[in-house]
C-alpha positions as CSV (number, residue, x, y, z in Angstrom):
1,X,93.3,119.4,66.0
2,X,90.1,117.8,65.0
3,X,87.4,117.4,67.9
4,X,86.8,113.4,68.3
5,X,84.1,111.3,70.5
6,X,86.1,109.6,72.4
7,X,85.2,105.6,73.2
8,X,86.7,103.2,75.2
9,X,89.5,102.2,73.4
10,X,90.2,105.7,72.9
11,X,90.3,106.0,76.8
12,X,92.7,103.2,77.0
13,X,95.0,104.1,74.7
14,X,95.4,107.6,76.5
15,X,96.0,105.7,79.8
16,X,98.7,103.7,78.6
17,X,100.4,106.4,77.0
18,X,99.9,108.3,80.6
19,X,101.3,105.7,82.1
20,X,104.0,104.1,79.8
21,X,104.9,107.3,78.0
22,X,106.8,107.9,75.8
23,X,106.0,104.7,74.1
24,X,105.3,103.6,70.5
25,X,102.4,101.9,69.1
26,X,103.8,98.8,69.3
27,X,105.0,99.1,72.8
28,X,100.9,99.7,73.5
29,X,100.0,96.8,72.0
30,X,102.9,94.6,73.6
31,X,101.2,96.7,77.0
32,X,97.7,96.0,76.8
33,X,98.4,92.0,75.7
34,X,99.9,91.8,79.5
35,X,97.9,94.3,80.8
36,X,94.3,95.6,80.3
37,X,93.9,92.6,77.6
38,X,92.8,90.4,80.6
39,X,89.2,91.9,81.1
40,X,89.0,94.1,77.9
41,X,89.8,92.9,74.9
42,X,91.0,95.7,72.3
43,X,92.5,94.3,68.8
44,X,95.9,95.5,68.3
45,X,94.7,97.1,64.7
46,X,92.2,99.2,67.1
47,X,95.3,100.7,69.3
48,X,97.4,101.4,66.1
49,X,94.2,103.6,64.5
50,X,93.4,105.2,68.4
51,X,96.4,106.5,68.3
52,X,96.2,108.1,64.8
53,X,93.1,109.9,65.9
54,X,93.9,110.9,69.4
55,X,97.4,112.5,67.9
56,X,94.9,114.4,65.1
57,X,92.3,115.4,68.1
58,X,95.8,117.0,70.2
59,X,95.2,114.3,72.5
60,X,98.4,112.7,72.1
61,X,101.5,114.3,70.9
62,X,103.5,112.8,68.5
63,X,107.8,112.8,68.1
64,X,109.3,110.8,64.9
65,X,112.6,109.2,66.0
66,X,115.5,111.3,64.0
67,X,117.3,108.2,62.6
68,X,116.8,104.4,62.6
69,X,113.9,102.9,62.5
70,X,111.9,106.5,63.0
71,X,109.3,105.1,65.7
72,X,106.8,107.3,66.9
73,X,106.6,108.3,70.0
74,X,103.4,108.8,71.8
75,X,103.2,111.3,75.0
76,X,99.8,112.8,76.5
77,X,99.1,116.6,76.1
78,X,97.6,118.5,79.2
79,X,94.2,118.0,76.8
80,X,94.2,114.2,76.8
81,X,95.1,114.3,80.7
82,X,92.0,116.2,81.1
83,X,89.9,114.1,78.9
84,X,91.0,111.2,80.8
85,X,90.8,112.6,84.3
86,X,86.9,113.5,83.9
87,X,86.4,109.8,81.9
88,X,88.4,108.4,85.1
89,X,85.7,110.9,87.4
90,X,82.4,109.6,86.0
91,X,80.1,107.0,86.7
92,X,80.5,103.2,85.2
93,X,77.1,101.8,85.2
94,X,77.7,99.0,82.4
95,X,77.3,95.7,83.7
96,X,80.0,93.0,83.9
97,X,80.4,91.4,80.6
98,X,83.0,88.1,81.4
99,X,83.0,86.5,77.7
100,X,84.2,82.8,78.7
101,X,83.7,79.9,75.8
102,X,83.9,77.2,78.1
103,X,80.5,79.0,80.0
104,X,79.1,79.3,76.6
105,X,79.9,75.6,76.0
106,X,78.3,74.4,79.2
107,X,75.1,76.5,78.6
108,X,74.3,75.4,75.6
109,X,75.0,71.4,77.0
110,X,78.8,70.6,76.4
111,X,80.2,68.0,78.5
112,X,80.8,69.3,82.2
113,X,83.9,67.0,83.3
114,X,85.8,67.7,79.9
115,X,84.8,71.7,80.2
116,X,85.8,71.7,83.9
117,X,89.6,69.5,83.1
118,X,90.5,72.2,80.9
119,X,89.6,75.3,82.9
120,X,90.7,74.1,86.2
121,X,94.2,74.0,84.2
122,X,93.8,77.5,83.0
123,X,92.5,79.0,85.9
124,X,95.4,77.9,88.1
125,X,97.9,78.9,85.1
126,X,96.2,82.3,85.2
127,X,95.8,82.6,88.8
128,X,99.7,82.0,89.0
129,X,100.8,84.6,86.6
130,X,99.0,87.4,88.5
131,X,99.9,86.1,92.1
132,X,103.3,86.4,90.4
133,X,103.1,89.9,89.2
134,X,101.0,90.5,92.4
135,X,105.3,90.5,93.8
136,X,106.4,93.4,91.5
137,X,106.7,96.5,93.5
138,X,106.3,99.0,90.5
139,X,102.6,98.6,90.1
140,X,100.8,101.6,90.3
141,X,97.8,101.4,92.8
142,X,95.1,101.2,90.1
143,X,97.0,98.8,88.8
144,X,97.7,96.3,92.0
145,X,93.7,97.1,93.0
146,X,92.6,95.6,89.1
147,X,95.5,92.8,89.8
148,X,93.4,92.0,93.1
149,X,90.1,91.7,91.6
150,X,91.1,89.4,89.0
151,X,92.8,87.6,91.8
152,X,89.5,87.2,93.2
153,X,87.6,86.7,89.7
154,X,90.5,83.7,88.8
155,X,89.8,81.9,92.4
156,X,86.4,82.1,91.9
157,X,86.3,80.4,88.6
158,X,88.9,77.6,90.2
159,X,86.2,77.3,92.8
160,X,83.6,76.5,90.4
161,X,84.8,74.5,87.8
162,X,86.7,72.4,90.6
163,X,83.5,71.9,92.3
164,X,81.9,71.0,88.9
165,X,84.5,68.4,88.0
166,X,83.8,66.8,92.0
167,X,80.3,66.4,90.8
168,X,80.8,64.2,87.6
């Protein structure tokens, strides 16, 4: 076991695995693309190499399927539970960071009425899929509280691109 700083991605790999475990690599990356994907992006390359280091730190334990395809399978040892209990524990005084094109777009002086079309139309497409999965009984409370702020986030948006689109 090699001693690693652990980063963000690092911190959501090991709670995925805590909560999906066992699961392979690929099942993280299919996890975090309907997940966590939605506010923090993490390549799927990144997850693949987390989860070579967190196994080599003893963060992560590691099973080869005996025949077939020989996956691994991720779980989290009682040292990665602890790593991400005190991560989960302390303070998170970065500042929002939304990365939207369109906003980029319309600061720097694209056209309003064609920026707001298009994100009304995504907005309410978004908005959709997590009032849909908002139904699913299985989500853990983290999960549903994260679901309801980007509930929140996504009418937001609707409310201000719609009102930019009334204005043109």
């Amino acid at each position: 076991m090699t001693p690693i700083k652990l980063t963000t991605p690092g911190y959501l790999v090991l709670g995925l695995v805590e909560q999906f475990e066992p699961a392979t690599p690929y099942d993280l990356k299919n996890l975090a693309e309907i997940s966590v994907a939605k506010f923090w992006a993490l390549p799927h390359t990144q997850i693949y190499a987390q989860c070579d280091r967190l196994v080599e730190a003893g963060l992560l334990s590691e099973e080869r399927e005996a025949t077939g395809r020989r996956r691994r399978l991720l779980s989290i040892t009682p040292e990665g539970k602890a790593a991400l209990s005190e991560w989960r524990a302390a303070p998170a005084p970065d500042p929002v960071e939304i990365r939207s094109l369109a906003t980029l777009k319309l600061f720097f002086g694209g056209d309003p009425a064609a920026l707001a079309a298009e994100q009304v139309a995504q907005h309410e497409a978004q908005l959709a899929q997590y009032l849909e999965l908002e139904q699913l009984d299985a989500l853990q409370p983290g999960q549903r509280l994260a679901l309801e702020l980007g509930i929140g986030q996504e009418r937001e948006f609707l409310r201000f691109w719609k009102q930019l689109a009334a204005r043109e």
